[in-house]
N, C-alpha and C positions, 0 to 999 in steps of 0.2 A: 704349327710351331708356337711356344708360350710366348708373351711377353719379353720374361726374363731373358731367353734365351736369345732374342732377337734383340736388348738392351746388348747382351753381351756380344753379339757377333758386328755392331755397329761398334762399342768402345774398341774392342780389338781392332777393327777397320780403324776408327780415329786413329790410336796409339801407332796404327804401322805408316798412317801419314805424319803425324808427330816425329817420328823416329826418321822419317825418311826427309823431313824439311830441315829437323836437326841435322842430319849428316852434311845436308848441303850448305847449311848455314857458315858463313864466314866466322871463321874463329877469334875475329877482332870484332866482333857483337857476342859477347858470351851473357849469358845470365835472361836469357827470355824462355818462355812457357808455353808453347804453341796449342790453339784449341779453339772453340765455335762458342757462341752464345745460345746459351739456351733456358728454356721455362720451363716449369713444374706442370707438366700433363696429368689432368683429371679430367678421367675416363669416367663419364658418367652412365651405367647400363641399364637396364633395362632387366626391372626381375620377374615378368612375367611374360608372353607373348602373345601382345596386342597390336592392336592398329592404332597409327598415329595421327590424333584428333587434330592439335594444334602447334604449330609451330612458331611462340608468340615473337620471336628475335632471331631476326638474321646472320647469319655467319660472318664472321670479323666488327661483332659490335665489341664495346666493351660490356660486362654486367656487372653484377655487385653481387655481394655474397642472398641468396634468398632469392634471386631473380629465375623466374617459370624459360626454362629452356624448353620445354618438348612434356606436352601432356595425351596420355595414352587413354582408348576407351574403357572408361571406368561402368558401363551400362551393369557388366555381369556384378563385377567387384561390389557395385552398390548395392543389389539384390542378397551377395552376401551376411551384407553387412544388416539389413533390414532380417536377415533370418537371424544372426547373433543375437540381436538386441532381441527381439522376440522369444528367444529362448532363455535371454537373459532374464527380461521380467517374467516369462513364467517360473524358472526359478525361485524369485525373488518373492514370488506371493508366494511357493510353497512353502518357504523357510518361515515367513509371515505366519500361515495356516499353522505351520508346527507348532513355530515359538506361542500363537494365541491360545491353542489348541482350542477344545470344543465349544462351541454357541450356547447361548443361556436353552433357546430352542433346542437344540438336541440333546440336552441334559434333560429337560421337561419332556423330551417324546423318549429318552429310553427309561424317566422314572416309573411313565406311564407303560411302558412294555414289562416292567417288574411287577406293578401293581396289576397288570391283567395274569401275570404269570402265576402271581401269587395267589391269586381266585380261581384262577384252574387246577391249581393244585392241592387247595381246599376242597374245591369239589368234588375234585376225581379220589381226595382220601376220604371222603364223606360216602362217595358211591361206592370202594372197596371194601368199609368196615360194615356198611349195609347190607355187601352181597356172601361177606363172614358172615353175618349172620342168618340169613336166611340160605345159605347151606347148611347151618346146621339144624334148620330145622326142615332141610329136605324140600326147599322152594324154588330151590335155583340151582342149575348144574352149574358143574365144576367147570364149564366155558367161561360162564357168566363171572366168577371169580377169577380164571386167569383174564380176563378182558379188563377187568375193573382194577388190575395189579398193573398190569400193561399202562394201560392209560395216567394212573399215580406216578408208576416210574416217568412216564414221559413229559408228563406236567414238569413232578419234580426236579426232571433235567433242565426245561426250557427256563424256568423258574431261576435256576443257577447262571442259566448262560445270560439271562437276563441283567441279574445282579454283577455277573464279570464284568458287564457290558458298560454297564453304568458306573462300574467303578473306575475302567481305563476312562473315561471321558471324564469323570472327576479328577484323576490324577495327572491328566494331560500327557504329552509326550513323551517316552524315555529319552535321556539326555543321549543316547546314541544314535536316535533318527533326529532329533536335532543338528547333533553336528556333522549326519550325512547331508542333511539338509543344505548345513552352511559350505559343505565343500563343494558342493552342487550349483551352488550360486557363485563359489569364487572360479568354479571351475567355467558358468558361464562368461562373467567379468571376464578373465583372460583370454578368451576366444573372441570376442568381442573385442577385446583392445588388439588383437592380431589381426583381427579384418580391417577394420578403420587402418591398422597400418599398412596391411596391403593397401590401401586403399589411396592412403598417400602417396603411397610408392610411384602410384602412377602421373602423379605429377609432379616430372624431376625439376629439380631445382639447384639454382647454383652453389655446390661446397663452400667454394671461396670464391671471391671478386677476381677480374683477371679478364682474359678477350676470351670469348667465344671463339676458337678457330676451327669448327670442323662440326656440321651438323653430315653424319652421315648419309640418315634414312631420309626419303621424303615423304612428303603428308600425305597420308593413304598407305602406306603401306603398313603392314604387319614383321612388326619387327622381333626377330628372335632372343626366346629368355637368356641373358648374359652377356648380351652385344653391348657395344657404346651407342649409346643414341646422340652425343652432345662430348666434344673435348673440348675445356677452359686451358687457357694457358695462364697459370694463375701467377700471381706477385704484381704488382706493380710496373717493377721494369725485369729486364734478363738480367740474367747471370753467366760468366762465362766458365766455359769446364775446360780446364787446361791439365796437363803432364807436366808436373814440376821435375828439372831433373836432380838425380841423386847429390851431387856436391851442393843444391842448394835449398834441400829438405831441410837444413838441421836452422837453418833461421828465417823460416817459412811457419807460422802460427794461425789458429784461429783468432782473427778480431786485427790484423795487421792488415795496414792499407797496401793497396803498391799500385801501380799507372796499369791500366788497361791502356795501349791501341789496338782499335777497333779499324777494319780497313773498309777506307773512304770517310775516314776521321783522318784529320787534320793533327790537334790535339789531341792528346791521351786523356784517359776518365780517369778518374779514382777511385777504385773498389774496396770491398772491403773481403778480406778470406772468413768463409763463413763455415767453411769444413775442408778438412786435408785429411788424406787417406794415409792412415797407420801402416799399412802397408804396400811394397810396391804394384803397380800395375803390371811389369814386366819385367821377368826373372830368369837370367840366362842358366841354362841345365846344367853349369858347367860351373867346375871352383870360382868366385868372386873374388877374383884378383883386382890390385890397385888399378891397372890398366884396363878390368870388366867392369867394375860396379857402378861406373858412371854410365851404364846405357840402364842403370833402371830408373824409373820413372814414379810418380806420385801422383795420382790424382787428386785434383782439389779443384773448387766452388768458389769463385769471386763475385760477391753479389753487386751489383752495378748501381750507384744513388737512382730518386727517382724520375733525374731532369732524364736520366736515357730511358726511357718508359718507350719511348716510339722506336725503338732500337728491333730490327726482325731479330726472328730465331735463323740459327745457321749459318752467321756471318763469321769467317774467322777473324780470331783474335790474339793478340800477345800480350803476355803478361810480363813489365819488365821487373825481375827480382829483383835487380838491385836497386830496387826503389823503395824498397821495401821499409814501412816504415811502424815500429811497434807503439801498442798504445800504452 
């Protein structure tokens, strides 16, 4: 079952206890808000499945925002990461290697592969024009002529491929393996900045400041990808989530104060409405007559200063409207 769905199947349980405290309420107390206290849950998960190394804070401390809740075995993660970077600077020399292109040495050894090229190919035309001539004077078969033609062609090709050869190394690199080069490199960079984040992943840390209520897993075990490993109950102090009803929506605002009692308070708090719901919570199927519309209800957030900071979650509360006071 999701979340959400289990958010809504709790609101709906609240609202039919609201509704049902409402009914009973004596009709000379009019104008209160009936609802619980509660915090802002952050579920903190787990996005890998590993074992859990460390568990550096105990359940019901308080943290602060940045504080190591629950750190996971990073052994593999790290081996990742030593393979990124190493792929990353090979990379990085090859774009290096591009952008210099070729060494004063290997210019010098393919000049020298021209200059040998170039002597063989003098000699072998010095040895084809010698063996023309002495077929014509009937000294040498016609082997010996196509051998010495053979041999010229083949100089003459090595000759050429020599000269190619030497020319791309003086021209350096075409600007199109250049900048496969360079996507090569950015392509390593960002794999490389993906592992390192997996790699923090593994040690969670607190979103916001707030208590610690709920370390699930314990130390040693292997916890699955998506679980919560660590719930913060985050703010300060609660906040109470009441059912405003319909006749006193219309002077109910964000940023108006009005009295919380909290029960087994004595005295009322003073909160402050920090969000009221546009729409109702609960809607009869049936025409909204003058005598229906007052059973629908409003949800709304009254966040509580932060002397009630030690205040549990789940206590109920009442919100008096008619205390209501604009700023």
């Amino acid at each position: 079952m999701s979340a959400k769905l289990l958010v809504s199947f709790y609101n709906l349980f609240l609202l039919s206890l609201v509704l049902i405290s409402l009914s009973a309420c004596d009709n000379n107390k009019p104008g209160i808000a009936l609802g619980t206290l509660e915090r802002e849950r952050i579920a903190h998960t787990a996005t890998v499945s590993e074992v859990i190394t460390e568990l550096p804070v105990s359940a019901g401390s308080q943290v602060s925002k940045g504080t190591v809740l629950v750190k996971l075995d990073d052994t593999l993660q790290k081996a990742q990461v030593a393979k990124a970077k190493a792929e990353m600077q090979q990379a990085k020399a090859n774009l290096e290697k591009v952008h210099n292109g070729a060494r004063a040495e290997e210019v010098a050894d393919a000049s020298a592969q021209v200059a040998g090229a170039k002597a063989a190919s003098v000699k072998s035309e010095a040895n084809y024009q010698r063996a023309k001539v002495l077929i014509k004077k009937e000294l040498a078969s016609q082997a010996t002529l196509d051998s010495t033609l053979a041999s010229r062609d083949e100089n003459t090709a090595r000759l050429q491929s020599a000269q190619e050869n030497l020319l791309k190394l003086i021209n350096g690199a075409r600007i199109e393996d250049l900048q496969i080069a360079k996507a090569i490199f950015a392509t390593a960079i960002a794999v490389l900045d993906s592992e390192k984040k997996k790699l923090s992943d593994l040690t969670i840390t607190a979103k916001r400041a707030g208590l610690l209520d709920n370390l699930p897993w314990n130390l040693g075990e292997r916890v699955t990808q998506g679980s919560p490993v660590a719930i913060v109950l985050a703010g300060s102090a609660p906040f109470a989530r009441v059912y405003v009803p319909e006749p006193y929506r219309v002077n109910v605002r964000v940023s108006d104060k009005l009295a919380v009692q909290v029960d087994g308070l004595t005295a009322p708090i003073m909160g402050t409405v920090r969000w009221i719901s546009s729409e109702p919570a609960f809607t009869p199927y049936y025409a909204l007559n003058q005598a229906e519309r007052t059973n629908l209800m409003y949800l709304a957030e009254v966040q509580l200063p932060d002397s009630a900071a030690e205040l549990p979650m789940g206590v109920p509360a009442q919100v008096l409207l008619l205390t209501v006071q604009h700023p």
